[in-house]
N, C-alpha and C positions, 0 to 999 in steps of 0.2 A: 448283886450288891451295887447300890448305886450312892454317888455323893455329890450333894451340892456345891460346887466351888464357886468363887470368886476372887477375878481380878478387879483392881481398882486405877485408873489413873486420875492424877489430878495435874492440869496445866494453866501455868499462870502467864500473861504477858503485857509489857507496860511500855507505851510510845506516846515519846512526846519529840513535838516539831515546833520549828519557827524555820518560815521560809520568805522571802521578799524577792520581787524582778519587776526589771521596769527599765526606760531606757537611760543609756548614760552617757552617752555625749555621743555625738555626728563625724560623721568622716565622712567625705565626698562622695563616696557612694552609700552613705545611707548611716541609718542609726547605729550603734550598737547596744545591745539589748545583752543583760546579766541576767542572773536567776543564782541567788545565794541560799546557805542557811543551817541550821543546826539541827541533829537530830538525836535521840535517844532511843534504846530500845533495850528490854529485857526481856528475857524468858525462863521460863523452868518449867521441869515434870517431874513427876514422881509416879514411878511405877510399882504395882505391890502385887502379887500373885499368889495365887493358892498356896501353902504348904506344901501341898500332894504335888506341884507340878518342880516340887524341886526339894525331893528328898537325898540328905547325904548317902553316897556309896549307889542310890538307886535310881535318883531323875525323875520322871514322872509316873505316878501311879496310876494316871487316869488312861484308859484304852484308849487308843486313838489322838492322843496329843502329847506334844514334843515336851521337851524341857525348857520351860518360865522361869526363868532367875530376874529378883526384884532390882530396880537401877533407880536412877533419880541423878538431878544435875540442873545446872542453869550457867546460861552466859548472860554478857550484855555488849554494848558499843554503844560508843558515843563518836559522832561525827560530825564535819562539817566539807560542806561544797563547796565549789564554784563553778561556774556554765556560763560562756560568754557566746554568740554569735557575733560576727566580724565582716560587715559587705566589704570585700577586699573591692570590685569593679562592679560597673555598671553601664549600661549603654556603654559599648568600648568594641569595635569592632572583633569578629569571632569570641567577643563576651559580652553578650545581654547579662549576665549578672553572674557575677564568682562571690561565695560565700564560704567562710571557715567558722565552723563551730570547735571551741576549745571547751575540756572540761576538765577539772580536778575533784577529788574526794579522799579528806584521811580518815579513816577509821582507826577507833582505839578498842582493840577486843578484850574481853578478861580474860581470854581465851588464848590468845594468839601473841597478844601485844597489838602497837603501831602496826597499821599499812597506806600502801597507797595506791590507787587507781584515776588513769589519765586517760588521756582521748581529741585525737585531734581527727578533723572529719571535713571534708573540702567537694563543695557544689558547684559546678562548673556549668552554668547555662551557654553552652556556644552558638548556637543558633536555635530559634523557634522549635525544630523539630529535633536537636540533638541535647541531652545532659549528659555532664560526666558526673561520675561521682566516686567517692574511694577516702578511703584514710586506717587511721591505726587505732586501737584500743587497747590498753592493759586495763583486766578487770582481776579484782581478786575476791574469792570468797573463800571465808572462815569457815570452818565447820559449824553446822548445825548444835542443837542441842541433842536430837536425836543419834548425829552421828557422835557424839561424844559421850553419852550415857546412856544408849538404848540397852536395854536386857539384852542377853543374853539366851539364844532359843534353838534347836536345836532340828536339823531336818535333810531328808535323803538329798543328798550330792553323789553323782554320778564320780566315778576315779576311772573307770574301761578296765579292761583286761589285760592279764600282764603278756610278755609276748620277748623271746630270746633277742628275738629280729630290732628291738627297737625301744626306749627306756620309757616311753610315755605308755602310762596305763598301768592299772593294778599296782596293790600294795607294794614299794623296791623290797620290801622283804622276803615276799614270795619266791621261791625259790623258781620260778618260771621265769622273774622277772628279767628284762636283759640287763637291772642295776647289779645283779648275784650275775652273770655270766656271757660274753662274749659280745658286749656293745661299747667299745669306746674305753673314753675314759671309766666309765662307771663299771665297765666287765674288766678293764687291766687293774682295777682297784676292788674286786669281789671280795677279798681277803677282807678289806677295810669296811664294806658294806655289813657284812655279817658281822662282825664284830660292834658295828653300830646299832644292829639290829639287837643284839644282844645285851648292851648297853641301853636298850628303849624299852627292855624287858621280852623279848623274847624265848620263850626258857629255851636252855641249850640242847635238853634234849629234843624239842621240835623243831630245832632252827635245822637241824639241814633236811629235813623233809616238809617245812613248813610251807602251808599255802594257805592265802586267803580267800574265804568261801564265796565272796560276794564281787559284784561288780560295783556297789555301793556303799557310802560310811555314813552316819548322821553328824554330821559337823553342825560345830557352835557357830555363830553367829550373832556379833554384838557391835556395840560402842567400845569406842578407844581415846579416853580422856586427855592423850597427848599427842593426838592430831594437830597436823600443821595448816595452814590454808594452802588453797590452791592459785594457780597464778594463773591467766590465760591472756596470750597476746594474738590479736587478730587482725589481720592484713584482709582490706577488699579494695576494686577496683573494677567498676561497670557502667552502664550507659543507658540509658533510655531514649527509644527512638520512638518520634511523634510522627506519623505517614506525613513526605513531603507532597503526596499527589493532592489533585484536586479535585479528580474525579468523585461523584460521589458513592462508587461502588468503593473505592478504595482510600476513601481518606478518614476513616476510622478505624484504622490498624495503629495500635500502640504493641510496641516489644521493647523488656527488657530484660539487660545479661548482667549478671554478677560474678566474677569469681572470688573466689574467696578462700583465706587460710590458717588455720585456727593450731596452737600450739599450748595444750593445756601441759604443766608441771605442775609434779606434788598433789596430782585426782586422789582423791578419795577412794576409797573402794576397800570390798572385803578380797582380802589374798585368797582365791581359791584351794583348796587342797590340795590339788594337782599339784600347782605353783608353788606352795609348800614345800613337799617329796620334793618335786625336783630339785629347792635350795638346799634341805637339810642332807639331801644324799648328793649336792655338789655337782650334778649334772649340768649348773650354769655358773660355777667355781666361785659357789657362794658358803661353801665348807669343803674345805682344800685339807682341814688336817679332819676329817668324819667325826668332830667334837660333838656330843649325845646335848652340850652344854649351849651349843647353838642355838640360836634363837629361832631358827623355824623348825628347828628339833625339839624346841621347848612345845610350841604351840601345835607339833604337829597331831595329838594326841596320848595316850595311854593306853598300854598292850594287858590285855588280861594275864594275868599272870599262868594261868592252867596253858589255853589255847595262844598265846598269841596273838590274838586276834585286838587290831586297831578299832578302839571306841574314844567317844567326844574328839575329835581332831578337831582342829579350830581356823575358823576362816576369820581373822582380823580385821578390821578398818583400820588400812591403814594409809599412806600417803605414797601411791604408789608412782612408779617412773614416769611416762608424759603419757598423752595423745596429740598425735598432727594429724589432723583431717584438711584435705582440700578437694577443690570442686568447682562447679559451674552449673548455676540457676538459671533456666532460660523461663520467663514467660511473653507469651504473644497471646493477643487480643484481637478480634475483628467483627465486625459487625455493618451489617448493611439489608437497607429496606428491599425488599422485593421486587417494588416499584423501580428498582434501579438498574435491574435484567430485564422490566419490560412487561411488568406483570400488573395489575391494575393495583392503587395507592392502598386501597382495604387491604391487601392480601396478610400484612405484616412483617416481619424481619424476621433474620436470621444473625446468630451471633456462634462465633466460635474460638474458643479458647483452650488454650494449654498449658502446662503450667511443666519445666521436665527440667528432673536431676541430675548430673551426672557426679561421683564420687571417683575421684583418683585416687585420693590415699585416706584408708581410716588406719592410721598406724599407731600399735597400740608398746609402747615397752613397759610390761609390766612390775620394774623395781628398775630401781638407778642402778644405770650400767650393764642392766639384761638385756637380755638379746629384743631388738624390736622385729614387731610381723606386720604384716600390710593386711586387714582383712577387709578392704574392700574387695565388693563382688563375691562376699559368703555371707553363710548364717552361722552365729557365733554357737559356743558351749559356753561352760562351765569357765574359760581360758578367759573370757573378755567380761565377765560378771561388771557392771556399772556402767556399762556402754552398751547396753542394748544386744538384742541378739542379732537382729538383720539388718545388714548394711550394702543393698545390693547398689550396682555402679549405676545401673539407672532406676529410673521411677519416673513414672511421666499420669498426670490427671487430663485428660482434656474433654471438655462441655462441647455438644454440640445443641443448640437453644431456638425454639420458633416462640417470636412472641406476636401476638395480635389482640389488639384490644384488651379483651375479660380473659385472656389465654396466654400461659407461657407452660410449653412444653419442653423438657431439655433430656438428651439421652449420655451418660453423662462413662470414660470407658477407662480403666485405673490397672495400670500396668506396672507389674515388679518384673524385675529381667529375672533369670536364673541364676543362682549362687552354688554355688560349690561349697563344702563343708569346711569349717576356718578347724576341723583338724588336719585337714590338708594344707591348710596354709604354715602349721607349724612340725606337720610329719607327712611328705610326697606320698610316704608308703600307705597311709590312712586310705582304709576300703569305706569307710563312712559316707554315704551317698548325699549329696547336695540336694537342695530344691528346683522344682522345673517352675519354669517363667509360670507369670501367675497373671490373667486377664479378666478383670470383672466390669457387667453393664450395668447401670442403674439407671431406672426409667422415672422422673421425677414430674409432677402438673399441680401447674397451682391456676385456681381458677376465681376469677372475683365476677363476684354475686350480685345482685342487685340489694339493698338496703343493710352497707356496709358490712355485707359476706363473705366470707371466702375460705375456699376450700383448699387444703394441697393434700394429693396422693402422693405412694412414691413406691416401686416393686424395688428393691436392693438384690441385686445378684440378680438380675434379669433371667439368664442362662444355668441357674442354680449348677455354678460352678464347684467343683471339690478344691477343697485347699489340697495343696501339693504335699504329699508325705516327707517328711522330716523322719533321716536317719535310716536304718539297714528295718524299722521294725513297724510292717505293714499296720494301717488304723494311727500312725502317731502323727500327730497335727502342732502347727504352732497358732494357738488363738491369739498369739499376742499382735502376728503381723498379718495373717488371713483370717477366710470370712469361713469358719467353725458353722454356722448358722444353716448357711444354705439358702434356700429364697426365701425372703418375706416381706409382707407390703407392711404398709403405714396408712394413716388417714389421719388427717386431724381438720374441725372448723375454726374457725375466728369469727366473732360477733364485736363488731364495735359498736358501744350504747352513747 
């Protein structure tokens, strides 16, 4: 039996601006230069879904696809700026030119209310060959309209397996789980876990031999109309260094270093169902009395009434505790003729370049007042949903490039270090196996033609590398941060007429 469905969306959005800059009066070193203006913006959607994909008591009738619940919503803002540049010096010894740029922005959301974002950001020219640079940002963003009314859809989340040894993993109801017996807080309160369990409907005759079948739940998944904005304040401060030599093998070396520190409150993000369990059964003393009435016991799902068994649990958008990421961006640049080792002027250049990350903290605490975890130098789960899943402490790109004439060849070589599993970042005991450092070559030629031709190849994975297995279960791959693919080339022409 087969049946035609249909969804529908429809999105609307309306912007209007008036902006003005130009300069506004002189100061001893130099102009200073505004940039003002107003701005408007709306949006809306409306989403409408099959019948079938969201029938009452049943969800979706179609094989193979989740549960479509229909949504709809619109915000707006209205704002205005301001952006100043400020030559504070000029010609001034150990300052060839210091610059501050200032800027403001209110936004009025229909969403949010008032807010405000500033910025203050300071250019330090101290000598020919040296820049400083650094300053501060408060930026804030509203939620979306997506994050505010998206459907509601429904799909496999991993929850692990329960385990006496340790609270994390599998349904706390299970009677395996160490929330029923002998871990902590949550095994000297077993008494008050089953009783809660029983209270979320699990019948009393299954509760003391109760287990749950699966290592999986299909959780909801939506918009949450009383989302708050996010706030992000960011600290940087780095340098650009121009080659003081004059040699000409080596006076076209540029390097620069940034570090930098970023403190997002109030992120966004869907509450994983892990993260749930563990509030609603108090493991992070976020239900102290096992109240069934609690709010991530409200959301946590619905218990069949025959089995037990936990269906729709729900992962929220909501406005979760912070992230403090910090670190340090190195790029170096070099480049020099051939002819400069000795080698005759046709031969062509050589260029080499790097570009490399290092991550000290991706720190994520996910709800005000929970506990925070460091996952830099791992690859995330289900625990860090909205931050990405790999966050390894290095990462480095670097080009190595011959060019000559109609010719540039570059072999080009892209390294992730190795990460550890971030459920070891939040349980030592986790046997869950990390990723191994990850090294890929790409061979790239671009070649120009005679009568405005040109060709560029390019082999990706040179060494048809395997991506590094992800987790205890041979064949599982992460496509989102390695190369899935394997080798493959490219070609493309250009013709200009």
């Amino acid at each position: 039996m087969t049946r035609r469905t249909s969804n529908t969306n429809e999105m609307k959005q309306r912007v209007a601006e008036l902006n003005l800059q130009g300069a506004l009066f002189n100061l001893p070193a130099g102009e200073v230069r505004v940039a003002t203006g107003l701005g408007y913006r709306y949006n809306s959607f409306q989403y409408n879904s099959d019948e079938l994909y969201n029938i009452p008591g049943v969800g979706s009738d179609i094989l193979g696809y989740s549960v479509l619940r229909p949504s709809g919503g619109n915000t707006s803002v209205s704002e205005i700026y301001f952006e100043a540049l400020v030559p504070i010096l000029k010609d001034m010894p150990m300052a060839r030119e210091v610059n501050m740029n200032l800027g403001y922005r209110y936004s009025d959301y229909s969403s949010v209310g008032g807010v405000s974002a500033y910025k203050v950001d300071v250019d330090w020219s101290v000598i020919d060959s040296l820049r400083l640079r650094g300053g501060y940002n408060r930026s804030v963003r509203a939620p979306s309209v997506g994050e505010l009314y998206a459907p509601e859809s429904s799909g496999s989340t991993g929850i692990g397996s329960p385990s006496a040894a340790t609270p994390f993993g599998g349904d706390p109801c299970d009677v395996r789980s160490g929330y029923r017996g002998g871990f902590g807080q949550s095994g000297a309160n077993a008494a008050k876990v089953e009783a809660l369990c029983a209270a979320m409907g699990v019948p009393a005759g299954v509760l003391p031999t109760y287990q749950f079948g699966s290592t999986q739940v299909f959780a909801l998944t939506g918009g949450n109309p009383n989302l708050q904005e996010e706030t992000t304040d960011t600290y940087s401060i780095g340098a650009v260094i121009q080659s003081p030599f004059s040699s000409p093998l080596l006076e076209r070396i540029s390097t620069s270093i940034d570090w930098y520190a970023i403190e997002v409150t109030g992120a966004v993000g869907n509450l994983p169902i892990i993260q749930t369990m563990e509030n609603c059964f108090n493991l992070n003393g976020a239900n102290p009395t096992y109240d069934v009435n609690n709010y991530y016991c409200q959301v946590m799902g619905k218990r069949n009434p025959t089995t037990g068994f936990l269906f729709e649990p729900g992962q929220p958008a909501l406005n979760l505790g912070a992230f403090k990421v910090s670190g340090v961006d190195l790029q170096i640049d070099w480049s020099f003729d051939l002819a400069d080792v000795g080698l005759p002027a046709s031969a062509g250049s050589l260029s080499l370049g790097t570009v490399v990350s290092y991550v000290d903290k991706f720190e994520i605490q996910n709800l005000p007042g929970g506990p925070s975890y460091n996952y830099a130098g791992s690859r995330g789960t289900a625990v860090e949903e909205g931050a990405g899943l790999a966050h390894p402490d290095w990462k480095a790109n670097t080009t190595l490039a011959y060019t000559r004439d109609w010719l540039n060849i570059s072999l080009r070589w892209r390294h992730t270090a190795a990460m550890i599993s971030a459920e070891q970042v939040r349980n030592a005991a986790s046997t869950t196996r990390g990723v191994d450092s990850y090294d890929v070559f790409d061979l790239n030629g671009r070649f120009t033609l005679p009568k405005d031709l040109s060709v560029r190849v390019g082999v990706s994975n040179l060494l048809n590398e395997t991506p590094p297995q992800v987790g205890n279960f041979a064949g599982s791959y992460d496509g989102q941060n390695y190369d899935t693919l394997g080798r493959y080339y490219s070609i493309s022409v250009t013709k200009s007429f």
